[in-house]
mmJSON file of the N, C-alpha and C atoms, coordinates in Angstrom:
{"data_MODEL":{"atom_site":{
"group_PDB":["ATOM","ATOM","ATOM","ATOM","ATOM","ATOM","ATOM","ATOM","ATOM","ATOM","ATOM","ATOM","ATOM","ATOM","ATOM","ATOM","ATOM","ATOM","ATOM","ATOM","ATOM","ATOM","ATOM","ATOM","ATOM","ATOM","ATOM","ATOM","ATOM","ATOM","ATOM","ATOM","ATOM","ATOM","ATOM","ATOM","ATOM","ATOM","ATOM","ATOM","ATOM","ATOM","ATOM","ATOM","ATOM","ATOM","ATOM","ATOM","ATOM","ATOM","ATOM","ATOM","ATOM","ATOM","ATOM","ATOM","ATOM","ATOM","ATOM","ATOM","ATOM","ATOM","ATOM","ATOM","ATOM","ATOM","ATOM","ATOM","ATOM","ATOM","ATOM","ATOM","ATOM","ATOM","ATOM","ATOM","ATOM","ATOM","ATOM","ATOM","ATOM","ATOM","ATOM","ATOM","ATOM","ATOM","ATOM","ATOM","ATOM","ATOM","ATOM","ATOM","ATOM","ATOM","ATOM","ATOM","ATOM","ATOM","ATOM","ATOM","ATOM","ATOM","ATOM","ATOM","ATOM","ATOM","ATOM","ATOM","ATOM","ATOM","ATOM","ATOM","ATOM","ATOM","ATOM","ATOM","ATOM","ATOM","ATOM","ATOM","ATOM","ATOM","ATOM","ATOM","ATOM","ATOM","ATOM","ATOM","ATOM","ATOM","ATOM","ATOM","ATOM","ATOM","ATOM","ATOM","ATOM","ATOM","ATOM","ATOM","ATOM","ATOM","ATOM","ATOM","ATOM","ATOM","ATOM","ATOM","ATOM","ATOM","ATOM","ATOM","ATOM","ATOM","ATOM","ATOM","ATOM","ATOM","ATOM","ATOM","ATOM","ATOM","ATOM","ATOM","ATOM","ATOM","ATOM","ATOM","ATOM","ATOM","ATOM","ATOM","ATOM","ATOM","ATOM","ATOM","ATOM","ATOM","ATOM","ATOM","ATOM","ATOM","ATOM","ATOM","ATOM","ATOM","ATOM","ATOM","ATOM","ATOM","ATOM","ATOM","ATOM","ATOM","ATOM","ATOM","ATOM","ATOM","ATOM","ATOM","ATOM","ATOM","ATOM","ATOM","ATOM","ATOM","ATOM","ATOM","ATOM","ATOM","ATOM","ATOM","ATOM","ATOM","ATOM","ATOM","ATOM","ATOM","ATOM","ATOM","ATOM","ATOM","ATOM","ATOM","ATOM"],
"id":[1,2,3,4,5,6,7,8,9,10,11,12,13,14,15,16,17,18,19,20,21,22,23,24,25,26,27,28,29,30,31,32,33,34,35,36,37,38,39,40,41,42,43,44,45,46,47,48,49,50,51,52,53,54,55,56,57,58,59,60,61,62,63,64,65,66,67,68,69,70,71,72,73,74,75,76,77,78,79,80,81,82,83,84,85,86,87,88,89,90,91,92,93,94,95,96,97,98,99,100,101,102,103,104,105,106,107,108,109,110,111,112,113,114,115,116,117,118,119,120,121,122,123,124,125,126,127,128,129,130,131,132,133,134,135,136,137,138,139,140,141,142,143,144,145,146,147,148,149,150,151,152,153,154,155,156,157,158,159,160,161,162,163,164,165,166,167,168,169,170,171,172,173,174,175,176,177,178,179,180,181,182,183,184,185,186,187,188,189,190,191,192,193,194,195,196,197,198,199,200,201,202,203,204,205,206,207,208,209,210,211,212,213,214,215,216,217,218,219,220,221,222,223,224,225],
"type_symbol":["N","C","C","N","C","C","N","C","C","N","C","C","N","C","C","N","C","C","N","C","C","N","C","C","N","C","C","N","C","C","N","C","C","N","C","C","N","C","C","N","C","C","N","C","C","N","C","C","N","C","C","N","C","C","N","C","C","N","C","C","N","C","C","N","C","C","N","C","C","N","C","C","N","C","C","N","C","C","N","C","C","N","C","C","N","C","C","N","C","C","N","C","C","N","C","C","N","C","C","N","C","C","N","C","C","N","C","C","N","C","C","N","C","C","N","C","C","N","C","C","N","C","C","N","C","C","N","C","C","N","C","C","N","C","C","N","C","C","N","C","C","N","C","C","N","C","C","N","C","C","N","C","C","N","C","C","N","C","C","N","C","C","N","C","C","N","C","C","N","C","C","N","C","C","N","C","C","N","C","C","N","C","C","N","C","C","N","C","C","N","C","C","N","C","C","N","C","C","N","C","C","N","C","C","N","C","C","N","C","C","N","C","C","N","C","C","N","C","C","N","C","C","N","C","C"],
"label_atom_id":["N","CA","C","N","CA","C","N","CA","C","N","CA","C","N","CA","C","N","CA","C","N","CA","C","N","CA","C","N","CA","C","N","CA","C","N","CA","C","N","CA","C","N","CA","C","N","CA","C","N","CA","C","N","CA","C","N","CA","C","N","CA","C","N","CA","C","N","CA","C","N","CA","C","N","CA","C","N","CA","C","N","CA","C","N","CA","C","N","CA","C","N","CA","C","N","CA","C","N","CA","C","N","CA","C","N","CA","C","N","CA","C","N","CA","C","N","CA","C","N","CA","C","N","CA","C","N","CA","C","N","CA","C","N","CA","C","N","CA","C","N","CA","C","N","CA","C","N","CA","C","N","CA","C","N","CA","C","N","CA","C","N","CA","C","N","CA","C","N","CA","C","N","CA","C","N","CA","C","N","CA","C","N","CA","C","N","CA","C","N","CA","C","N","CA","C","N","CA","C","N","CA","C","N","CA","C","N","CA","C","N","CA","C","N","CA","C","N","CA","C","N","CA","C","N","CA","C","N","CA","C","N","CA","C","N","CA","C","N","CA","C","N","CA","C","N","CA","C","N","CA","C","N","CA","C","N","CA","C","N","CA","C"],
"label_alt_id":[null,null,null,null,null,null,null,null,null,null,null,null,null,null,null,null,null,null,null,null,null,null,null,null,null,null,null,null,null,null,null,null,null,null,null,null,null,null,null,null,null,null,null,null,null,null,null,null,null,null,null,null,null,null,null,null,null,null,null,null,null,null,null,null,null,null,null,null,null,null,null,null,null,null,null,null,null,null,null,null,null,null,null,null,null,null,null,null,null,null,null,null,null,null,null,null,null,null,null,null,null,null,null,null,null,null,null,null,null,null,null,null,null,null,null,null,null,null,null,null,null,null,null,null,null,null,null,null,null,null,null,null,null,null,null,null,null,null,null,null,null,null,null,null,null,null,null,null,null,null,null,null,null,null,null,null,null,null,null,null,null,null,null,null,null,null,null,null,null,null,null,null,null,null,null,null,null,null,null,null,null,null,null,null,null,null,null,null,null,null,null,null,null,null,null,null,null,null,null,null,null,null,null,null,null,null,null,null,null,null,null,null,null,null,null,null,null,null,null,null,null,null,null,null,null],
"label_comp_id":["UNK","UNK","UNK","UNK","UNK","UNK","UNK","UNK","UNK","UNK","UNK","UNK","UNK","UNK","UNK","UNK","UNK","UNK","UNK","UNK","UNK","UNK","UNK","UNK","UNK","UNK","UNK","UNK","UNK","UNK","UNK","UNK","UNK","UNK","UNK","UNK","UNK","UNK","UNK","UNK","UNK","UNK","UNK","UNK","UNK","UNK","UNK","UNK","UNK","UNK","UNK","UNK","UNK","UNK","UNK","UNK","UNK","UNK","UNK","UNK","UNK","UNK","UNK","UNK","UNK","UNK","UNK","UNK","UNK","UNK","UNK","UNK","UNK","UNK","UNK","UNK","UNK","UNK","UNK","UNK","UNK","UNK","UNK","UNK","UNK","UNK","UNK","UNK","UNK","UNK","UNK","UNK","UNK","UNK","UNK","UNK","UNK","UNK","UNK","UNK","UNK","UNK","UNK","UNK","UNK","UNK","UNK","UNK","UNK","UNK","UNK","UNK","UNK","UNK","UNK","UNK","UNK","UNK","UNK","UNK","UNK","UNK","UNK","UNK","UNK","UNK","UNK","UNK","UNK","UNK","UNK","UNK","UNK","UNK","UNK","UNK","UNK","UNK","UNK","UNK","UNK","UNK","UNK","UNK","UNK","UNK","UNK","UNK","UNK","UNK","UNK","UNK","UNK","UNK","UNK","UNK","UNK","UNK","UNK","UNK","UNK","UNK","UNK","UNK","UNK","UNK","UNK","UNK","UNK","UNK","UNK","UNK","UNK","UNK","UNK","UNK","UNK","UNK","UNK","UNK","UNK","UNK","UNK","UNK","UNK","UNK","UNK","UNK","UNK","UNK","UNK","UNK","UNK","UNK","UNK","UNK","UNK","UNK","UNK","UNK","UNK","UNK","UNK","UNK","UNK","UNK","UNK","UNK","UNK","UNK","UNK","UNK","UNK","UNK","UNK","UNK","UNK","UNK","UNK","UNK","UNK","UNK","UNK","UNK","UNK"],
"label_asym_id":["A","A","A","A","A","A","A","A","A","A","A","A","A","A","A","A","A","A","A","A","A","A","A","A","A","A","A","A","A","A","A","A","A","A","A","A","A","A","A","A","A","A","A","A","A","A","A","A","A","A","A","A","A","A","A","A","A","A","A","A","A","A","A","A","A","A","A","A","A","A","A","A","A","A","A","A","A","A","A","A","A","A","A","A","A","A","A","A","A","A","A","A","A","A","A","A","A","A","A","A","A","A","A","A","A","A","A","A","A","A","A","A","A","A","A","A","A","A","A","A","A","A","A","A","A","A","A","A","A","A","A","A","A","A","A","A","A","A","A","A","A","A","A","A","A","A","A","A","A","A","A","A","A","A","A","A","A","A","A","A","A","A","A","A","A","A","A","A","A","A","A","A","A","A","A","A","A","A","A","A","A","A","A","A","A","A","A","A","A","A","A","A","A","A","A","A","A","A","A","A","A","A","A","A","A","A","A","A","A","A","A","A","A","A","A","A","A","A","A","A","A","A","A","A","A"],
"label_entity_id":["1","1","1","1","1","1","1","1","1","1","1","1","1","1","1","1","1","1","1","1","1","1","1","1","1","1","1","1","1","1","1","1","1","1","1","1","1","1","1","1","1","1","1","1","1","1","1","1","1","1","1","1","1","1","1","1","1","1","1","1","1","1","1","1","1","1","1","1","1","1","1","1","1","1","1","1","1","1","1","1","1","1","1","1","1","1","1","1","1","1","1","1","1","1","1","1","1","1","1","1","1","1","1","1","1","1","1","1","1","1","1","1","1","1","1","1","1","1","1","1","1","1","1","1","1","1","1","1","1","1","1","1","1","1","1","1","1","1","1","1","1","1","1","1","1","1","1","1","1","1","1","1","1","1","1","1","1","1","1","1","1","1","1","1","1","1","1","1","1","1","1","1","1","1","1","1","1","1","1","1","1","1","1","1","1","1","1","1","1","1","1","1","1","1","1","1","1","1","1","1","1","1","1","1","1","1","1","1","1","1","1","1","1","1","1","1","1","1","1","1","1","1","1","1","1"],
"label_seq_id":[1,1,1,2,2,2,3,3,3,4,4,4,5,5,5,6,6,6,7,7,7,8,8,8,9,9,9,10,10,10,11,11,11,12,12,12,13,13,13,14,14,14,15,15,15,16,16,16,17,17,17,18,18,18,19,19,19,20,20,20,21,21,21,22,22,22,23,23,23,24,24,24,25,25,25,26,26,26,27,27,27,28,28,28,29,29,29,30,30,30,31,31,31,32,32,32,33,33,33,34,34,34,35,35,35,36,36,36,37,37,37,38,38,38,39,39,39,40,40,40,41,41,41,42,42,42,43,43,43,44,44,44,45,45,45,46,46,46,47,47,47,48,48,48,49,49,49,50,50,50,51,51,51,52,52,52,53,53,53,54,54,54,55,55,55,56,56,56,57,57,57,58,58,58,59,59,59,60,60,60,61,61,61,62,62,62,63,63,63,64,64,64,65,65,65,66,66,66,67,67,67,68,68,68,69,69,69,70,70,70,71,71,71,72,72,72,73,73,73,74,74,74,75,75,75],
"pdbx_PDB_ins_code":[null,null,null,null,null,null,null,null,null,null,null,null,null,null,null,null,null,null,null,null,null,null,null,null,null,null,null,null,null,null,null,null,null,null,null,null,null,null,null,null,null,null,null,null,null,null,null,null,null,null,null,null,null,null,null,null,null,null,null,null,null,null,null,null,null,null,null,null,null,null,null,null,null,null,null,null,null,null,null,null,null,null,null,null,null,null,null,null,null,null,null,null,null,null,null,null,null,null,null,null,null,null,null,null,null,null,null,null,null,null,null,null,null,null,null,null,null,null,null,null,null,null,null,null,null,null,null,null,null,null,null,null,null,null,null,null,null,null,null,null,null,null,null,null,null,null,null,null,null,null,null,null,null,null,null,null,null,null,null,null,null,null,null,null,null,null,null,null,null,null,null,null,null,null,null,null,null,null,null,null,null,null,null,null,null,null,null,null,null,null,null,null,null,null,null,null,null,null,null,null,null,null,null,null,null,null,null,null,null,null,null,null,null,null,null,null,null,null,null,null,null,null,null,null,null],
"Cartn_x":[89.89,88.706,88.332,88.042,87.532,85.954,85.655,83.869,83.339,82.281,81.697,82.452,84.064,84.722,84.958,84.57,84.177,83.754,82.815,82.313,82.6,82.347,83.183,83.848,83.281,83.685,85.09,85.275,86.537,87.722,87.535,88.275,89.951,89.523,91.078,91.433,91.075,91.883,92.761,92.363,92.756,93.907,93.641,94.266,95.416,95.858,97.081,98.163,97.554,98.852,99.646,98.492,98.512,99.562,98.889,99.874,101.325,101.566,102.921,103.45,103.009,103.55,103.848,103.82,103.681,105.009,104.746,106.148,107.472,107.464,108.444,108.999,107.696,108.474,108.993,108.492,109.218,110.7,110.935,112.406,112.976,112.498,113.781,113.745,113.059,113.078,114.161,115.083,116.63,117.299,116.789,118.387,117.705,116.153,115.385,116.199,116.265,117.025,118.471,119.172,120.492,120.191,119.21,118.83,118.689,117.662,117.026,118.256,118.796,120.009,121.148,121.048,122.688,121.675,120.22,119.542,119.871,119.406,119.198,120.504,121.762,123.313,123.877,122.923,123.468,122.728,123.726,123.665,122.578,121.356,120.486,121.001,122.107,122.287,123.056,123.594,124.102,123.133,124.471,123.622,122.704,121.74,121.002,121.503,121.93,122.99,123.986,124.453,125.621,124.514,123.363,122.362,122.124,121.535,121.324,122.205,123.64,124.421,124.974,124.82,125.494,124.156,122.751,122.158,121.811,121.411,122.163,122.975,124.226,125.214,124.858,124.8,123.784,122.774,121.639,120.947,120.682,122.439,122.673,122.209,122.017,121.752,119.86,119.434,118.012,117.863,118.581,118.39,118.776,119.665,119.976,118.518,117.677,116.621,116.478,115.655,115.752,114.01,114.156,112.956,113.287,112.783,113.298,112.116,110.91,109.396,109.78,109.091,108.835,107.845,107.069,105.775,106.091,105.149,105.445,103.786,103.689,102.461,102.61,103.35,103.007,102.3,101.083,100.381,100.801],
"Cartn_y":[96.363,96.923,96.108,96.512,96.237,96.11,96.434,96.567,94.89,94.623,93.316,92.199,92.18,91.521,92.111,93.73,93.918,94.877,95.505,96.618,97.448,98.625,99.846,100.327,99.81,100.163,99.191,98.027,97.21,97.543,99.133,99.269,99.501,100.5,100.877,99.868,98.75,97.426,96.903,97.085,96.571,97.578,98.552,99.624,99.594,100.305,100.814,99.839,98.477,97.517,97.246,97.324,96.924,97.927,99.531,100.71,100.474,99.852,99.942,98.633,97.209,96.787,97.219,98.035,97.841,98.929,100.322,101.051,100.501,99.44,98.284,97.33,97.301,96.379,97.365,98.908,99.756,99.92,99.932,99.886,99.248,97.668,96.694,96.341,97.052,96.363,96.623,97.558,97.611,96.237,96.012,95.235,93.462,92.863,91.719,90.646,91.414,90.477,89.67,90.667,90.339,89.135,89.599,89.079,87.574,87.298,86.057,85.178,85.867,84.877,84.529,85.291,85.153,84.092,84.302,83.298,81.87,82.001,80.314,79.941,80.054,79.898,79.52,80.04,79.692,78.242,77.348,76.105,76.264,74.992,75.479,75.051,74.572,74.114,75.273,76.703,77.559,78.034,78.947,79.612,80.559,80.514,82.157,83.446,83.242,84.893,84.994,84.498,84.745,84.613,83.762,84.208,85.303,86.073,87.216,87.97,87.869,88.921,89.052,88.589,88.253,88.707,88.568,89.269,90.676,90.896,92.624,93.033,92.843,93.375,93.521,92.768,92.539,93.275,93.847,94.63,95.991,96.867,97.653,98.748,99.186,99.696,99.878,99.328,99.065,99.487,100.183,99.909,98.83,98.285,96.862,95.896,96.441,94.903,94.501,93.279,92.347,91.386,91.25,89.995,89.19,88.059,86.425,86.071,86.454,86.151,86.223,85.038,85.154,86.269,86.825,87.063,88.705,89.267,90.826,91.477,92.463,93.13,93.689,93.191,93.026,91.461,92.512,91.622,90.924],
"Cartn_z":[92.464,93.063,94.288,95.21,96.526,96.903,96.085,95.789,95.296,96.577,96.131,97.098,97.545,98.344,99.775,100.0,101.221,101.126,102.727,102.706,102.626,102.681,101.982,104.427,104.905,106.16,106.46,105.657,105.701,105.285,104.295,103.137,103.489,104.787,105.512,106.018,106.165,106.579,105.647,104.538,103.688,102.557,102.394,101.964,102.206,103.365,104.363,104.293,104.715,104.605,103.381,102.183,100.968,100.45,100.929,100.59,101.211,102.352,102.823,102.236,102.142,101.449,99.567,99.173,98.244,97.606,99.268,98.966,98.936,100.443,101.082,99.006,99.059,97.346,96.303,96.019,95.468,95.931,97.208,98.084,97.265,97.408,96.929,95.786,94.718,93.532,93.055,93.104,92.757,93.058,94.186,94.595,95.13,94.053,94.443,93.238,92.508,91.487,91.969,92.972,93.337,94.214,95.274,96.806,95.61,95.169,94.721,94.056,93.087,92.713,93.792,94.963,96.139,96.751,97.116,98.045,97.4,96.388,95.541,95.75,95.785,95.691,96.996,97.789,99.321,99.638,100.272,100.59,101.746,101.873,102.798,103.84,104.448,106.514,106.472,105.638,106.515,107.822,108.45,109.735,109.061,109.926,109.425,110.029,111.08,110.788,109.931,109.801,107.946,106.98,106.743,105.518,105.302,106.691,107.067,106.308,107.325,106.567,105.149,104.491,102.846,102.683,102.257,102.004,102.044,103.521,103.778,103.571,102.754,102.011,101.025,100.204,98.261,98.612,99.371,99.654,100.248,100.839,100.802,100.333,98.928,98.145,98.536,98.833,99.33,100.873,101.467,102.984,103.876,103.372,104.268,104.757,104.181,104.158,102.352,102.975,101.251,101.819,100.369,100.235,99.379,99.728,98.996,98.774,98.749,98.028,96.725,95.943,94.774,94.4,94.947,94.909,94.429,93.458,93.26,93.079,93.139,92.509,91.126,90.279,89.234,88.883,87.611,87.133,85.847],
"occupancy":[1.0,1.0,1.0,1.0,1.0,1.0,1.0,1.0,1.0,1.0,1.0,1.0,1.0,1.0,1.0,1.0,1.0,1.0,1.0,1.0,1.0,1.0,1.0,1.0,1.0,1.0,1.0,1.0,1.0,1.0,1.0,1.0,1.0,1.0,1.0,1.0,1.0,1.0,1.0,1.0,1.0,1.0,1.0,1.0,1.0,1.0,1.0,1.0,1.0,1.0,1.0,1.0,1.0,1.0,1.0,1.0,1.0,1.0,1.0,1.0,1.0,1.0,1.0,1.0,1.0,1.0,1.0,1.0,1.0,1.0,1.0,1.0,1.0,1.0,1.0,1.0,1.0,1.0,1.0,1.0,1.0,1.0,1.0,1.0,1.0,1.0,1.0,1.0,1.0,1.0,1.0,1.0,1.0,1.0,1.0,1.0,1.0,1.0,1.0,1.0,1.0,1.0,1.0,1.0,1.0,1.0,1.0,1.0,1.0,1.0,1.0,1.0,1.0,1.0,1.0,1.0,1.0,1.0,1.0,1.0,1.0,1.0,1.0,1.0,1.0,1.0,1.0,1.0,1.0,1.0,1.0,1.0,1.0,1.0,1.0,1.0,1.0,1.0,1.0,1.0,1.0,1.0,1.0,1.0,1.0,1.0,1.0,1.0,1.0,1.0,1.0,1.0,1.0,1.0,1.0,1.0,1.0,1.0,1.0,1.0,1.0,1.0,1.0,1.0,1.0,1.0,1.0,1.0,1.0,1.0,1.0,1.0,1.0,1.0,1.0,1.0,1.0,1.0,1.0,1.0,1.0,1.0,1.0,1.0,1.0,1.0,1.0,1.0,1.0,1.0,1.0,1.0,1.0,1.0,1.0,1.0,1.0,1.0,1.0,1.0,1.0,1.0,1.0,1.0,1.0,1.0,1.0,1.0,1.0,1.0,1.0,1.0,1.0,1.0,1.0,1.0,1.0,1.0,1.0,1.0,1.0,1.0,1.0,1.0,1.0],
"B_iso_or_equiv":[0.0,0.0,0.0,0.0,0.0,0.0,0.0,0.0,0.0,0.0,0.0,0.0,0.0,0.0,0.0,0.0,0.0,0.0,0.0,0.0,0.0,0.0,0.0,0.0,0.0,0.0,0.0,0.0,0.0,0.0,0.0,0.0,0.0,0.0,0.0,0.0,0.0,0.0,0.0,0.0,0.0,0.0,0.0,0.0,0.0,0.0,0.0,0.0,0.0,0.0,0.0,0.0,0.0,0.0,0.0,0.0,0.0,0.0,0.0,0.0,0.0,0.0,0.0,0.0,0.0,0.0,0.0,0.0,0.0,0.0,0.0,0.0,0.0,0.0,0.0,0.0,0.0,0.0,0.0,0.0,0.0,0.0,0.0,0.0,0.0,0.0,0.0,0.0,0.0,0.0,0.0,0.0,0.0,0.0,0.0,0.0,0.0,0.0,0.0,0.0,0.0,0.0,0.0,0.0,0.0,0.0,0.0,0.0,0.0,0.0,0.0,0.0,0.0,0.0,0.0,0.0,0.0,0.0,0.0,0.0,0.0,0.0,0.0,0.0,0.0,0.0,0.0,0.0,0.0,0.0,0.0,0.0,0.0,0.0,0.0,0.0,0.0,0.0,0.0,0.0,0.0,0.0,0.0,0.0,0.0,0.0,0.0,0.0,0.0,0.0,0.0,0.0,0.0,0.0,0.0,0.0,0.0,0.0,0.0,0.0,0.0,0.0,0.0,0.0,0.0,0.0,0.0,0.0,0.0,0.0,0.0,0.0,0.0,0.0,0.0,0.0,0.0,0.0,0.0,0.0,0.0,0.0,0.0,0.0,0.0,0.0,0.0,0.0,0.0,0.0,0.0,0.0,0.0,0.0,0.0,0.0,0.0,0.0,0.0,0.0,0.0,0.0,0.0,0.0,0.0,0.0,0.0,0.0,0.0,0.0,0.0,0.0,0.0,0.0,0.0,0.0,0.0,0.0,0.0,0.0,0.0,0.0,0.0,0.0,0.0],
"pdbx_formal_charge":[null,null,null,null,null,null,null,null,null,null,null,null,null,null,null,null,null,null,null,null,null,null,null,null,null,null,null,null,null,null,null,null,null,null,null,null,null,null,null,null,null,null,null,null,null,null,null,null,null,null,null,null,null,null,null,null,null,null,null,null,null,null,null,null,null,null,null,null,null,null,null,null,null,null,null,null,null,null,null,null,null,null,null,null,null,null,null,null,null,null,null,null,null,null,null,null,null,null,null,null,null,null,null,null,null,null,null,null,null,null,null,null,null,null,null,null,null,null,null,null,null,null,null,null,null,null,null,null,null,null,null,null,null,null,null,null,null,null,null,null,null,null,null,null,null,null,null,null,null,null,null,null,null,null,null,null,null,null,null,null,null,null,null,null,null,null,null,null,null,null,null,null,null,null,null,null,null,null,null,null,null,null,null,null,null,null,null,null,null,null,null,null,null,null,null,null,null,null,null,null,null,null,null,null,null,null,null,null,null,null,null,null,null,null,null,null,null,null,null,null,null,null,null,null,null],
"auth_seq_id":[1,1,1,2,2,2,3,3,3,4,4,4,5,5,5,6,6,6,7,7,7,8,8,8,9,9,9,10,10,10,11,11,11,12,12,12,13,13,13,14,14,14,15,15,15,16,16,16,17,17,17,18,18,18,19,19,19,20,20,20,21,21,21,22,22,22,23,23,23,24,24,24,25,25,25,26,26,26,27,27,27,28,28,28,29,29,29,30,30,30,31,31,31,32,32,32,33,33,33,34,34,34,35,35,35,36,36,36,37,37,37,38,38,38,39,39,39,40,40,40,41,41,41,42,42,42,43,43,43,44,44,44,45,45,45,46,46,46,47,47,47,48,48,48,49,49,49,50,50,50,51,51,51,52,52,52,53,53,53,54,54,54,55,55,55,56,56,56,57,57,57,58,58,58,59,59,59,60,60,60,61,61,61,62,62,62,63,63,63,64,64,64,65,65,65,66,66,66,67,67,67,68,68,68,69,69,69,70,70,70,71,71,71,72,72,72,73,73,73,74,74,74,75,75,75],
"auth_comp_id":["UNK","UNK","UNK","UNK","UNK","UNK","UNK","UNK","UNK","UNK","UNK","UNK","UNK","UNK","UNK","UNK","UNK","UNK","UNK","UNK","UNK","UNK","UNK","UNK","UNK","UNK","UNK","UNK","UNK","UNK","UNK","UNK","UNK","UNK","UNK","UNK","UNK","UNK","UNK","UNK","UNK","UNK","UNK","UNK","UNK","UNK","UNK","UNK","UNK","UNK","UNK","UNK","UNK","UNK","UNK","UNK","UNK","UNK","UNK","UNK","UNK","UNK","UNK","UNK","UNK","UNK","UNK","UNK","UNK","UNK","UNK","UNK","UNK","UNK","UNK","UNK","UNK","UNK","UNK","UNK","UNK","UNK","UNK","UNK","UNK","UNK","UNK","UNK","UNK","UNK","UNK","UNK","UNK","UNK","UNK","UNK","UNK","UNK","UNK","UNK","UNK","UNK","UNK","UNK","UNK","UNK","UNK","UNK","UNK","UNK","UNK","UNK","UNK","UNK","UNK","UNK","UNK","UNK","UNK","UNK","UNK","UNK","UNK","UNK","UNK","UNK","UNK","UNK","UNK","UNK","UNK","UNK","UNK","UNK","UNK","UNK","UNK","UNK","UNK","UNK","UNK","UNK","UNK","UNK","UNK","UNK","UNK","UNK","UNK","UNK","UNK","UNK","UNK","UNK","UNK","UNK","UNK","UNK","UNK","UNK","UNK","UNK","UNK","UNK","UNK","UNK","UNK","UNK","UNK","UNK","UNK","UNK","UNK","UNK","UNK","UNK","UNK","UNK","UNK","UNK","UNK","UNK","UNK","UNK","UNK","UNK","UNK","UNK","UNK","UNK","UNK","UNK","UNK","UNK","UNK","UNK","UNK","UNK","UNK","UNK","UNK","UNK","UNK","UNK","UNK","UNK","UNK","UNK","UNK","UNK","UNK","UNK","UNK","UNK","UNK","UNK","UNK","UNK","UNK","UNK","UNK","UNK","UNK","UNK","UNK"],
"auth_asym_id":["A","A","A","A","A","A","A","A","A","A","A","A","A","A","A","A","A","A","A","A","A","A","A","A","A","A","A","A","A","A","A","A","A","A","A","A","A","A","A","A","A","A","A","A","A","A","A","A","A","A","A","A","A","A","A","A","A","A","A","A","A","A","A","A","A","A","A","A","A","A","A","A","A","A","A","A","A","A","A","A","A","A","A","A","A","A","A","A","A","A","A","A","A","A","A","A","A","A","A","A","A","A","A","A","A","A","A","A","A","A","A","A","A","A","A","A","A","A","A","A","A","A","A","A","A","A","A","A","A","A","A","A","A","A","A","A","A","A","A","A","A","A","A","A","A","A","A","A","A","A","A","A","A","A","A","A","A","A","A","A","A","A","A","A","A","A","A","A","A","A","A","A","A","A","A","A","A","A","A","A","A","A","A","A","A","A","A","A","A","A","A","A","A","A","A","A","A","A","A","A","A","A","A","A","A","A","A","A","A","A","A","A","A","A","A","A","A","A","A","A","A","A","A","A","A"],
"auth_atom_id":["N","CA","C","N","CA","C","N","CA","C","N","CA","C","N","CA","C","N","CA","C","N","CA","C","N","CA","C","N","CA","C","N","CA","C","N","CA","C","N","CA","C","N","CA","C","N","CA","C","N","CA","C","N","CA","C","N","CA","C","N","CA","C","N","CA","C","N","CA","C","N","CA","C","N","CA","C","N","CA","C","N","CA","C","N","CA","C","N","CA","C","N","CA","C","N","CA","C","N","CA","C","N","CA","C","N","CA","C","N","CA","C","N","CA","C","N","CA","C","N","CA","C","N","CA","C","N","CA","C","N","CA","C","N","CA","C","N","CA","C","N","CA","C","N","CA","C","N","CA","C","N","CA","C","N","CA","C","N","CA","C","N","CA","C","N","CA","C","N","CA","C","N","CA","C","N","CA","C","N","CA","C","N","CA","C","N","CA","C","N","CA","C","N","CA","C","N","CA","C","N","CA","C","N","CA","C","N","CA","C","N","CA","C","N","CA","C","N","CA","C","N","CA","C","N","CA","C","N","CA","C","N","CA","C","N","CA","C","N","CA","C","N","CA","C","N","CA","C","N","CA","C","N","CA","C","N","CA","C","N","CA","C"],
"pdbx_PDB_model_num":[1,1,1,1,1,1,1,1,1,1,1,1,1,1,1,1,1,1,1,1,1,1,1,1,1,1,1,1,1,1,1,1,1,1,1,1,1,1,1,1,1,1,1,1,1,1,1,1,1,1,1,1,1,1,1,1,1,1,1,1,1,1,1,1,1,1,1,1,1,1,1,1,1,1,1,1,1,1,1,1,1,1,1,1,1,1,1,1,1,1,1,1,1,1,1,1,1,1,1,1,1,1,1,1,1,1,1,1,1,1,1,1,1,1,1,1,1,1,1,1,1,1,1,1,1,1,1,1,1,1,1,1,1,1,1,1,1,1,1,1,1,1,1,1,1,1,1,1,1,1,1,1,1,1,1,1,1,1,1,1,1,1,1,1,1,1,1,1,1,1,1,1,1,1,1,1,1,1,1,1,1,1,1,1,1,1,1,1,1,1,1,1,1,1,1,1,1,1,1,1,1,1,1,1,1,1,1,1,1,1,1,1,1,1,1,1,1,1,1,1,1,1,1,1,1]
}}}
């Protein structure tokens, strides 16, 4: 609920992003489990364009983007 933490004129500020992040995490929930275990496995001084790409492969299935947030909207 949004009531009490802002005005009801703040609400579409807050909404919209919330709504698109939230489709963006429906996307990858197929393919977050893969992303997170290939991330942790990769040595951290690689390049980040080969990070890049080995992830967008394992993430294929998702649209060729990924997320490496721990973070979910589940409660």
């Amino acid at each position: 609920m949004l009531r009490g933490d802002f005005k009801q004129s703040e609400y579409g500020k807050i909404v919209l992003p919330f709504t698109i992040l939230r489709r963006l995490n429906c996307l990858l929930e197929d393919t977050k489990k893969a992303v997170l275990d290939t991330a942790s496995g990769l040595p951290k001084e690689m390049n980040e364009q080969m990070r890049t790409t080995i992830l967008s492969e394992i993430a294929a299935d998702g649209g060729q983007i990924y997320n490496t947030s721990q973070f979910t909207f589940v409660s």
